[in-house]
C-alpha positions as CSV (number, residue, x, y, z in Angstrom):
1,X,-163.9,81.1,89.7
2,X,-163.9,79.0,86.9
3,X,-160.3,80.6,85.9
4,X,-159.2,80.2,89.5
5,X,-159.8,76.6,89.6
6,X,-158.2,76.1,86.3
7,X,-155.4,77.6,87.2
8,X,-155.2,75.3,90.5
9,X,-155.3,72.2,87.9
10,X,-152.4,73.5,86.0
11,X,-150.4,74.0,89.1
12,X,-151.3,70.6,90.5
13,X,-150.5,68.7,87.5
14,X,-147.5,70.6,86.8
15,X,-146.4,69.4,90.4
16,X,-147.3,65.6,89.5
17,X,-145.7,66.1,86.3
18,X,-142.2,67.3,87.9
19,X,-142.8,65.0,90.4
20,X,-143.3,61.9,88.2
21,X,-139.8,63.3,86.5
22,X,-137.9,63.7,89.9
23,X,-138.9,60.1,90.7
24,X,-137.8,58.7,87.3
25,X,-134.6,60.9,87.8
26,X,-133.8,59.3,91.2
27,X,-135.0,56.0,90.1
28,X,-132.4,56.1,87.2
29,X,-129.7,57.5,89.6
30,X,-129.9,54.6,92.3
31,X,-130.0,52.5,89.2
32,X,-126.8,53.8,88.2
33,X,-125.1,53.3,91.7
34,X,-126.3,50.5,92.1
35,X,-124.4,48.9,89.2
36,X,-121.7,50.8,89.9
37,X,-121.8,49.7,93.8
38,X,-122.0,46.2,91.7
39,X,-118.9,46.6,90.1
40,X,-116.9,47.9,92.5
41,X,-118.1,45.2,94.8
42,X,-117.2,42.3,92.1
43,X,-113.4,44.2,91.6
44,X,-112.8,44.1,95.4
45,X,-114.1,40.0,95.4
46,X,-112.1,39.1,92.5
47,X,-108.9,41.5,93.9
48,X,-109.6,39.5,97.0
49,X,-109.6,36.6,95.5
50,X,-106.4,37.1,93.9
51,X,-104.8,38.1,96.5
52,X,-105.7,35.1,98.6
53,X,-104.6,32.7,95.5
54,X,-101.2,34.8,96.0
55,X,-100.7,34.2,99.8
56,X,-101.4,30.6,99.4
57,X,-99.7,30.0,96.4
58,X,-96.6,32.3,98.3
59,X,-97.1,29.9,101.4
60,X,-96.6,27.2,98.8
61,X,-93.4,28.1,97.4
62,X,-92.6,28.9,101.1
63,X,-93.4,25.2,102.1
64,X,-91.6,23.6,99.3
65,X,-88.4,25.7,100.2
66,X,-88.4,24.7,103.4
67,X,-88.9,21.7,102.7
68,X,-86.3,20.7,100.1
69,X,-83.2,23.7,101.3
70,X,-82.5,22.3,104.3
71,X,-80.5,19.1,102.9
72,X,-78.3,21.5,100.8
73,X,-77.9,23.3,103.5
74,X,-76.9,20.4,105.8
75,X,-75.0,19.2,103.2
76,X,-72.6,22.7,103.3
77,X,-72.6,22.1,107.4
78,X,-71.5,18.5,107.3
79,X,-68.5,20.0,105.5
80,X,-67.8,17.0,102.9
81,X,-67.0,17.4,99.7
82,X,-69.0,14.6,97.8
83,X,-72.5,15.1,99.8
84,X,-72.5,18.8,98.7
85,X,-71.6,17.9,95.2
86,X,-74.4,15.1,94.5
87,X,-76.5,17.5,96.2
88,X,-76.3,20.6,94.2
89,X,-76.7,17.8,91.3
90,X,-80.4,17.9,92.3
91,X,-80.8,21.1,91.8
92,X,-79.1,21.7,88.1
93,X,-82.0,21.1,85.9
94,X,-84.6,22.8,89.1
95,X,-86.6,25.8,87.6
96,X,-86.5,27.8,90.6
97,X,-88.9,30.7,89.6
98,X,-91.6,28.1,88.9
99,X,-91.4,26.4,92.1
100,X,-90.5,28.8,94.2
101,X,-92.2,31.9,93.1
102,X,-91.1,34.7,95.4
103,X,-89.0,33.0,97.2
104,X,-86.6,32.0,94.1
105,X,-84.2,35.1,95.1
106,X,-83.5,33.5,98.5
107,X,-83.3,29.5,96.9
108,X,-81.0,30.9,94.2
109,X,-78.7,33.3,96.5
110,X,-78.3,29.8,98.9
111,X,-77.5,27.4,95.8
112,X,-74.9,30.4,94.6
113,X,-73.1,30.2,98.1
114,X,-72.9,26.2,98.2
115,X,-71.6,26.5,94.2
116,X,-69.0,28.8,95.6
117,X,-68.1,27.2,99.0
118,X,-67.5,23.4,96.7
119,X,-65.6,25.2,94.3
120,X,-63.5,26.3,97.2
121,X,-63.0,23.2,98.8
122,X,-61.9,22.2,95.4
123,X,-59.6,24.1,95.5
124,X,-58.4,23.3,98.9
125,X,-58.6,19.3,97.9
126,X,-56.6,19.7,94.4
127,X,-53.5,21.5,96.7
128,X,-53.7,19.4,99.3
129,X,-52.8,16.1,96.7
130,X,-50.0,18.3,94.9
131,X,-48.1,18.5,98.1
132,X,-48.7,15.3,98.8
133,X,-47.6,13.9,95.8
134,X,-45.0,16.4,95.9
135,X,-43.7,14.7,99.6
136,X,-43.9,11.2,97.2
137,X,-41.2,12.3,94.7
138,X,-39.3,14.2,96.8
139,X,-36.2,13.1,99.1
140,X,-37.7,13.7,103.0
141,X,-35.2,16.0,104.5
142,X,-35.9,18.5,107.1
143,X,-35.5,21.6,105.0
144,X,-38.0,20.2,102.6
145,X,-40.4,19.0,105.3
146,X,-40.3,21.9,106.8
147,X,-41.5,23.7,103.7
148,X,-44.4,21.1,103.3
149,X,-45.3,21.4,106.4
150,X,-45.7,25.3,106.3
151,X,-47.7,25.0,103.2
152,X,-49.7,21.7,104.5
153,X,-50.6,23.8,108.0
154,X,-52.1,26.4,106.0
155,X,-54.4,24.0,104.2
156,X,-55.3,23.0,107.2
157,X,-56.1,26.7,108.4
158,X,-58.2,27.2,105.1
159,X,-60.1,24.4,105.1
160,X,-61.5,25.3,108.5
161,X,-61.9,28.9,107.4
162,X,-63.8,27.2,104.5
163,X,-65.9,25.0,106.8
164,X,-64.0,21.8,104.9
165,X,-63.9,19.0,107.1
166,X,-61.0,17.3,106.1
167,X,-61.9,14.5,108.6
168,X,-64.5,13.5,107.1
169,X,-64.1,14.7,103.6
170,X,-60.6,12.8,103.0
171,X,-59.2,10.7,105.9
172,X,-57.2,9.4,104.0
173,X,-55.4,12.5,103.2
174,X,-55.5,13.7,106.5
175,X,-53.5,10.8,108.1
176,X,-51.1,11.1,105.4
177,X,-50.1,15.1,106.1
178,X,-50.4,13.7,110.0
179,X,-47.9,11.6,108.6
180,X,-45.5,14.4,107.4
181,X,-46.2,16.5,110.7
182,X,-44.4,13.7,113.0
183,X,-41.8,13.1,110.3
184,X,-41.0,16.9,110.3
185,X,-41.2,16.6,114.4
186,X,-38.7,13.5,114.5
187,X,-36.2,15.1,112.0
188,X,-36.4,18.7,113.6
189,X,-36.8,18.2,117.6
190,X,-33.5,17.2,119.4
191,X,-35.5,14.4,121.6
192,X,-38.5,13.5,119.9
193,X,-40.7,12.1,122.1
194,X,-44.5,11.5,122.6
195,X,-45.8,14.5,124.0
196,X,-45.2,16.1,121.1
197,X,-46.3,13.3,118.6
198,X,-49.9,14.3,120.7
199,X,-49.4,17.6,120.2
200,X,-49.1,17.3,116.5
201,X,-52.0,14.7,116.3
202,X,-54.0,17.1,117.9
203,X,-53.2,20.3,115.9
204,X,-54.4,18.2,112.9
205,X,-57.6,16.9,114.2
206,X,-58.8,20.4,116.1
207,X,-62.0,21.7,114.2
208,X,-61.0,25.3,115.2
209,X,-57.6,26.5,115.3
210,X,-58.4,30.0,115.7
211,X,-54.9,32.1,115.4
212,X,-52.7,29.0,116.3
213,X,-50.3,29.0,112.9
214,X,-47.2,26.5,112.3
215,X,-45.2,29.0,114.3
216,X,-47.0,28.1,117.5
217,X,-46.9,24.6,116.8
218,X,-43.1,24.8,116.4
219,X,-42.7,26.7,119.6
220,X,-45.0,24.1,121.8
221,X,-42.8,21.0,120.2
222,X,-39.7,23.1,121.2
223,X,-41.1,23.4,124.8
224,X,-41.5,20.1,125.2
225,X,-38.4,19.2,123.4
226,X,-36.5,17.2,126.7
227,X,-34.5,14.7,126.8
228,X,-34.5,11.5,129.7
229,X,-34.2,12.9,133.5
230,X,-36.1,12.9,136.4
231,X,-37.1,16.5,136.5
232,X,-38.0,16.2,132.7
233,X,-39.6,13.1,133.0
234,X,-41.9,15.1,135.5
235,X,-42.8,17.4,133.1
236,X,-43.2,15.7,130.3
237,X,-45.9,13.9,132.1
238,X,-47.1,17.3,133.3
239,X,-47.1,18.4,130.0
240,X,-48.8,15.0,128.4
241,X,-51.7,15.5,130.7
242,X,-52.7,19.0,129.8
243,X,-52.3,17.9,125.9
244,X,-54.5,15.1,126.7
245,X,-56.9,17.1,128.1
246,X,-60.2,17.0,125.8
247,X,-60.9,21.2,126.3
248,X,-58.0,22.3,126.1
249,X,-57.3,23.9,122.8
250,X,-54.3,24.3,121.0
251,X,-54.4,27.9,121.3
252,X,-53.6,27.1,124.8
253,X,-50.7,25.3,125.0
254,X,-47.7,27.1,124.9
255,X,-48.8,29.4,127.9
256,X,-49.9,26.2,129.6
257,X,-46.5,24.7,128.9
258,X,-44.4,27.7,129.9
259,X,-45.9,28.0,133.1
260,X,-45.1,24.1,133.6
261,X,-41.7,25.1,132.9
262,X,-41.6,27.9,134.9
263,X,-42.8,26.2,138.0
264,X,-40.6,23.6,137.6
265,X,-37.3,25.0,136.1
């Protein structure tokens, strides 16, 4: 008996002892993931964090960009020369990765495109005052203004393909090839006469020419090209109207005028 119950106390504190070890084993193991629970916990607060920090500093950058791009932008619209240079001036000495983070590709690709559209309308301006000085030294016959003409309607034609407003960019200028057009048109035409002083007047001033080229301005002048009678005098007043006529387009003439003469010829 007394070996029985001995062996019963062996047993029994065997079990307390592996016991006592389990719980110290478990304690130590919750112990363990419970720091590493911590530090997982403090990675995904401070990769939170850092993220948030991002999107506001992104929405930042994102502000200022909008904020500041749409006056160079407004200044490529408006189509002048000078506003689009003194406002790429702004932007020379502008570190654009520092102030617009993320968003520096799009700044930079926007400041590339106004760099390249004034450097075009440069080059548009600089041929534009050859041939004009060109027309100043040379004698004004009608061979030679045709040729300046030609060369003048195609500056025209690539400034609007450019989105150079001439108009407002060099008024100047623009009166002076005007000027040319209608001396061209008196020397040229057999009756010179109004209608097609509004015609060329016109031309010049259109924002959009579209495919109208010097050829179609020559035919429309010729169409119109009448001398004093009743039945011209009838179309030329015809014909004065539709030029007159704020929507109608250049494009539009010379099928508007040959079915003038047409109806009345």
């Amino acid at each position: 008996i007394a070996s029985m119950e001995q062996n019963l106390l062996d047993v029994r504190l065997e079990c307390e002892r592996q016991m006592a070890q389990a719980r110290e084993e478990l304690q130590v193991q919750m112990a363990e993931e419970k720091r590493q629970m911590d530090v997982r916990l403090t990675e995904a607060r401070a990769h939170m964090d850092a993220q948030i920090q991002s999107e506001q500093q992104a929405t930042e950058n994102i502000k200022t960009a909008i904020r500041q791009l749409p006056r160079l932008q407004a200044a490529m619209g408006l189509g002048q020369l000078i506003p689009l240079e003194d406002e790429l001036m702004k932007w020379q000495d502008t570190a654009l990765t520092e102030n617009f983070g993320d968003c520096a590709g799009v700044v930079e690709a926007v400041i590339r495109l106004a760099k390249e559209r004034l450097l075009t309308w440069k080059g548009v301006e600089h041929t534009l005052h050859e041939i004009l000085r060109e027309h100043e030294r040379m004698p004004s016959t009608k061979k030679s203004l045709m040729d300046q003409c030609h060369r003048l309607f195609r500056i025209l034609k690539e400034a609007q393909l450019t989105k150079l407003n001439i108009r407002g960019s060099n008024p100047e200028g623009l009166e002076k090839v005007i000027g040319i057009l209608l001396s061209w048109q008196q020397q040229a035409m057999s009756h010179p006469n109004d209608v097609q002083a509004c015609i060329v007047n016109k031309v010049a001033n259109w924002p959009n020419l579209g495919p109208f080229d010097f050829a179609d301005l020559d035919i429309c002048l010729r169409l119109v090209d009448r001398g004093s009678g009743p039945a011209n005098e009838i179309f030329l007043n015809r014909a004065k109207v539709i030029v007159d006529e704020e929507t109608t387009a250049p494009k539009d003439f010379k099928a508007l005028l040959a079915h003038i003469e047409t109806m009345l010829f």
